[in-house]
C-alpha positions as CSV (number, residue, x, y, z in Angstrom):
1,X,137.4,97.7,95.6
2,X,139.2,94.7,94.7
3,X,142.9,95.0,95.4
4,X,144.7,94.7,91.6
5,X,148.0,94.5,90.0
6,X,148.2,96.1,86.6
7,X,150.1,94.3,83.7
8,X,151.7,95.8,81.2
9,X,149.1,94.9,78.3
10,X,146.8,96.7,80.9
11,X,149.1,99.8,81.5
12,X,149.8,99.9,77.9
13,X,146.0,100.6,77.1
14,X,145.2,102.4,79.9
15,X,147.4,104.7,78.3
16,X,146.4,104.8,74.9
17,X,142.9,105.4,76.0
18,X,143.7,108.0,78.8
19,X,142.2,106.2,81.6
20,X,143.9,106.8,84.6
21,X,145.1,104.8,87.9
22,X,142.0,106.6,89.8
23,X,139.8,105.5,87.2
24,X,140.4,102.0,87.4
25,X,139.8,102.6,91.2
26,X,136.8,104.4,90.8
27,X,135.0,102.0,88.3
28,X,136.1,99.0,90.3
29,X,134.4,100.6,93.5
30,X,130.7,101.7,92.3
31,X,130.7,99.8,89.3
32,X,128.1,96.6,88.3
33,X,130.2,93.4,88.5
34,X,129.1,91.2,85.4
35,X,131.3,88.3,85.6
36,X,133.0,86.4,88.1
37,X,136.6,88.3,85.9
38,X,134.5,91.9,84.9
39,X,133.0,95.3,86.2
40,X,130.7,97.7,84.1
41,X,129.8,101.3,85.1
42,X,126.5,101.4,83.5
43,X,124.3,104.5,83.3
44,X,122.6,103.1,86.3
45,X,125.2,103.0,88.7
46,X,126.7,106.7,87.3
47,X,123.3,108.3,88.4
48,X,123.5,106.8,91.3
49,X,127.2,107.9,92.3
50,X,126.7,111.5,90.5
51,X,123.6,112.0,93.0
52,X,124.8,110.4,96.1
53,X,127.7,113.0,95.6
54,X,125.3,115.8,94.8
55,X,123.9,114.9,97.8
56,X,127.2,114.9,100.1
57,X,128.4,118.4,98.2
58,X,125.1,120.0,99.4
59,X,125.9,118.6,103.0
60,X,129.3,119.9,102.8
61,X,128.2,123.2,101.9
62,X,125.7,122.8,104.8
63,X,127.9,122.4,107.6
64,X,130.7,124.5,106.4
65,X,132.1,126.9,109.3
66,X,130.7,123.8,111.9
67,X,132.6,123.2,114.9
68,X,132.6,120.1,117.0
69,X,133.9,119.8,120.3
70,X,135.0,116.1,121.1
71,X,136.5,115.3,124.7
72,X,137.8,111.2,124.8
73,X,135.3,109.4,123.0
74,X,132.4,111.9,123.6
75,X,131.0,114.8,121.1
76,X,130.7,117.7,123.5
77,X,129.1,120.1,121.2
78,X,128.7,121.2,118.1
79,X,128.1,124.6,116.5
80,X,128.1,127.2,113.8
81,X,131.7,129.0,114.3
82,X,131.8,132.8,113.0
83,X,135.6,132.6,114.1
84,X,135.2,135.2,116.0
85,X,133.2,134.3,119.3
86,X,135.6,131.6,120.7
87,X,138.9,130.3,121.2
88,X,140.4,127.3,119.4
89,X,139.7,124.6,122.6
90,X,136.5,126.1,122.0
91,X,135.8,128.1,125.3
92,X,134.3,131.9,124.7
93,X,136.9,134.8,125.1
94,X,136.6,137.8,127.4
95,X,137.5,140.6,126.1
96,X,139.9,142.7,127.6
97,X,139.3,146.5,127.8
C-alpha cells in the first residue's frame, strides 16, 4: 500500500461519504491501479479478496486449539491441544495421586 498523506479536501469527503481511514488502506492495498495518480476496487478484485479471506477464515477455524512448539529457529512440533494433556512448555504432566 502506498504510503499517503491525507489533505483536508480529502478528509473533508471522506467524511461526508463515510469512508473511513481503514478504507482508504484497504482499497489502496487489493485494489486495480488505473492510472499512474488512481486505484479502483472493481468487482474483480472484491471476489478475489472476499474469497481469499473465506479461504483463510476456514483455515483459522481449522487449526484452532493448535499448538506449536518452536525451540531457536526450529518448529519442534505441532499438535491438536485439548488443554488438558500438557503443560504450557509443552511437556505431558504426571499426575499426582
Amino acid at each position: 500500500m502506498p504510503d499517503v498523506r491525507f489533505t483536508h479536501h480529502a478528509e473533508a469527503r471522506m467524511r461526508q461519504r463515510g469512508f473511513r481511514n481503514a478504507d482508504i488502506g484497504l482499497v489502496l492495498s487489493v485494489a486495480t491501479r488505473v492510472a499512474d495518480d488512481a486505484f479502483f476496487l472493481s468487482d474483480k478484485d472484491a471476489a478475489r479478496e472476499i474469497e481469499r479471506r473465506r479461504r483463510e477464515i476456514q483455515q483459522l477455524e481449522r487449526l484452532r486449539g493448535t499448538k506449536v512448539i518452536v525451540e531457536g529457529e526450529s518448529l519442534v512440533t505441532i499438535y491438536h491441544y485439548n488443554g488438558k494433556a500438557a503443560s504450557a512448555d509443552g511437556r505431558k504432566r504426571r499426575s499426582v495421586s
